[in-house]
ZADO-1210 file (C-alpha; in nm, 4 decimals, padded with zeros to 6 digits):
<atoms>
<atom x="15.4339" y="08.9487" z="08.9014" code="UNK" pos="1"/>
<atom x="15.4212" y="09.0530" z="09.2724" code="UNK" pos="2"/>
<atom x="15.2122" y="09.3533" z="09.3267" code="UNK" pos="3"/>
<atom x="15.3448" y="09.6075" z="09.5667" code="UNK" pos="4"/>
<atom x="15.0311" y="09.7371" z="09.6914" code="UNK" pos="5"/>
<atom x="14.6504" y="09.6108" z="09.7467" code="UNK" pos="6"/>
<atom x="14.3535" y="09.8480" z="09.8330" code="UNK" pos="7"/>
<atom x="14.0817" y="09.7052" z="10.1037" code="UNK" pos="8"/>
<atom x="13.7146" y="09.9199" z="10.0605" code="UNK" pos="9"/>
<atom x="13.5904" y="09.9499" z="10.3950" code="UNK" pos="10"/>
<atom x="13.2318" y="10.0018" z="10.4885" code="UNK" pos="11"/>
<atom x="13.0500" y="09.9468" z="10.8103" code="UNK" pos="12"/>
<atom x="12.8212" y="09.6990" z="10.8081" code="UNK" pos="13"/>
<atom x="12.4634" y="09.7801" z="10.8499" code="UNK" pos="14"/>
<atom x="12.4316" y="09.4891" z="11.0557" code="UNK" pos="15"/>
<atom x="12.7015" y="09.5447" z="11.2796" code="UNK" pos="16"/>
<atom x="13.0879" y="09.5094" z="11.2474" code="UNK" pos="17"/>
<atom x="13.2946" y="09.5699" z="10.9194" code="UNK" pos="18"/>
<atom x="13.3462" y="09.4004" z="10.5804" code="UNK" pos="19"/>
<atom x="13.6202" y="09.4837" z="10.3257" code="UNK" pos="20"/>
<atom x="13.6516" y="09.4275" z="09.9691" code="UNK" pos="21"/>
<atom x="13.9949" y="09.4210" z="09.7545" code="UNK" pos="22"/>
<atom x="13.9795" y="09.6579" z="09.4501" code="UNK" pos="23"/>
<atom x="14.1376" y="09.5663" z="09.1504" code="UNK" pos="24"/>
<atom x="14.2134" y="09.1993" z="08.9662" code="UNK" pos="25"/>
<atom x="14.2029" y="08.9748" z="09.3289" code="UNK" pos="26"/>
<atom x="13.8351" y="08.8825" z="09.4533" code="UNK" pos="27"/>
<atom x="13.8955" y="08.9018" z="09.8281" code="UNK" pos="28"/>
<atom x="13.6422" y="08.9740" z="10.0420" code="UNK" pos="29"/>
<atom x="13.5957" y="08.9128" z="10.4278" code="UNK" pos="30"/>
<atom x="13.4136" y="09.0907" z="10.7863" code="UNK" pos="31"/>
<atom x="13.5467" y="09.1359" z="11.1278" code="UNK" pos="32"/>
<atom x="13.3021" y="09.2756" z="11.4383" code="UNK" pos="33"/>
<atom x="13.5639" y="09.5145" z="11.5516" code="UNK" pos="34"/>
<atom x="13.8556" y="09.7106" z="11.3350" code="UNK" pos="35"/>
<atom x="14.1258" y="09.5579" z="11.4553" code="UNK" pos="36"/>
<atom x="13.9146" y="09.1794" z="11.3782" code="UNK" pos="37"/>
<atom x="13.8850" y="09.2756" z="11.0473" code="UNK" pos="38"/>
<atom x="14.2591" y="09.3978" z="11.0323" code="UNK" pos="39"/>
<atom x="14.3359" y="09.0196" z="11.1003" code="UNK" pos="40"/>
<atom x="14.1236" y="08.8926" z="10.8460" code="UNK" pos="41"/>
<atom x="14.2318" y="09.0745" z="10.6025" code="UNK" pos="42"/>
<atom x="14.5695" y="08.9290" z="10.6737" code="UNK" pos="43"/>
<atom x="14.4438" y="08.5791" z="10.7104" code="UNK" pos="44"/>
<atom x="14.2626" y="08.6315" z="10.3889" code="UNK" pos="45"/>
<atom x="14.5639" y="08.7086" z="10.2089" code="UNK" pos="46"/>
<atom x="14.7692" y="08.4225" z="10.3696" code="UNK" pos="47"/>
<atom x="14.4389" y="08.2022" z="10.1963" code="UNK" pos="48"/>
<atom x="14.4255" y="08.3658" z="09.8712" code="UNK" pos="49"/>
<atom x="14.8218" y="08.3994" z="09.7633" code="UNK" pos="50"/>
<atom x="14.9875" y="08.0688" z="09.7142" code="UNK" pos="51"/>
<atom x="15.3067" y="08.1727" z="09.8702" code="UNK" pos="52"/>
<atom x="15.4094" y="08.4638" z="10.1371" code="UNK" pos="53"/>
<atom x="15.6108" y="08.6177" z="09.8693" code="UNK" pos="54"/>
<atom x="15.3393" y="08.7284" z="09.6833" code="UNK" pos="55"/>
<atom x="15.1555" y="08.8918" z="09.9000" code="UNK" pos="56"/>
<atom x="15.1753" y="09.2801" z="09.8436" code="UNK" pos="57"/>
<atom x="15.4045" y="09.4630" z="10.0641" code="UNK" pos="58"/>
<atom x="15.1709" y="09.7483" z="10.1599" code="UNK" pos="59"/>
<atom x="14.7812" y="09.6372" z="10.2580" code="UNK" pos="60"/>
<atom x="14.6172" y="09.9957" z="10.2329" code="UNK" pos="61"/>
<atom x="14.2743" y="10.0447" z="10.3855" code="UNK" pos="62"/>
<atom x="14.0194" y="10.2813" z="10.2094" code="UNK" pos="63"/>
<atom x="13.7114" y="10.3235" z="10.5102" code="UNK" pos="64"/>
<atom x="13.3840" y="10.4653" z="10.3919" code="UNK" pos="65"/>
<atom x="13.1184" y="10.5874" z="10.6546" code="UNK" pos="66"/>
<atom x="12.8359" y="10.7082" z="10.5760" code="UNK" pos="67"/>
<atom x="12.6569" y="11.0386" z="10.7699" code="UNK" pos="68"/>
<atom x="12.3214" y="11.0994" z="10.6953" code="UNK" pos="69"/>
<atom x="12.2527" y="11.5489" z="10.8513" code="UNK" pos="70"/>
<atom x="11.9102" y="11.6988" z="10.7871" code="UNK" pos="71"/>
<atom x="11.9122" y="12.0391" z="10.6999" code="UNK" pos="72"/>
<atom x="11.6791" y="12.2493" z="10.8650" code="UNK" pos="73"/>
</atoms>
């Protein structure tokens, strides 16, 4: 069964750059410096992961968390 979707988590990295996590069943994880490296990974890790093109979801949807700390007062 081909799924039609997959969600990335995206979180800055505390020690620089970006990493993103798949949600759900598939285990794939992977970093990039920059946005748009980790854009490309995420593609590359996909290619890796999924035995054939086909089966890679059609839509690769990107959840980004950033954290703000504001003091009050």
């Amino acid at each position: 069964m081909t799924l039609k979707e997959i969600i990335f988590l995206v979180e800055e990295d505390p020690e620089g750059g970006y990493t993103a996590q798949s949600w759900g069943i598939n285990a794939i994880f992977t970093q990039g410096d920059t946005l748009d490296q980790l854009k490309k990974n995420i593609k590359d890790a996909l290619s890796c992961h999924y035995d054939s093109p086909k089966e890679i979801p059609e839509c690769i949807r990107l959840h980004i968390v950033r954290e703000e700390r504001l003091a009050y007062g």
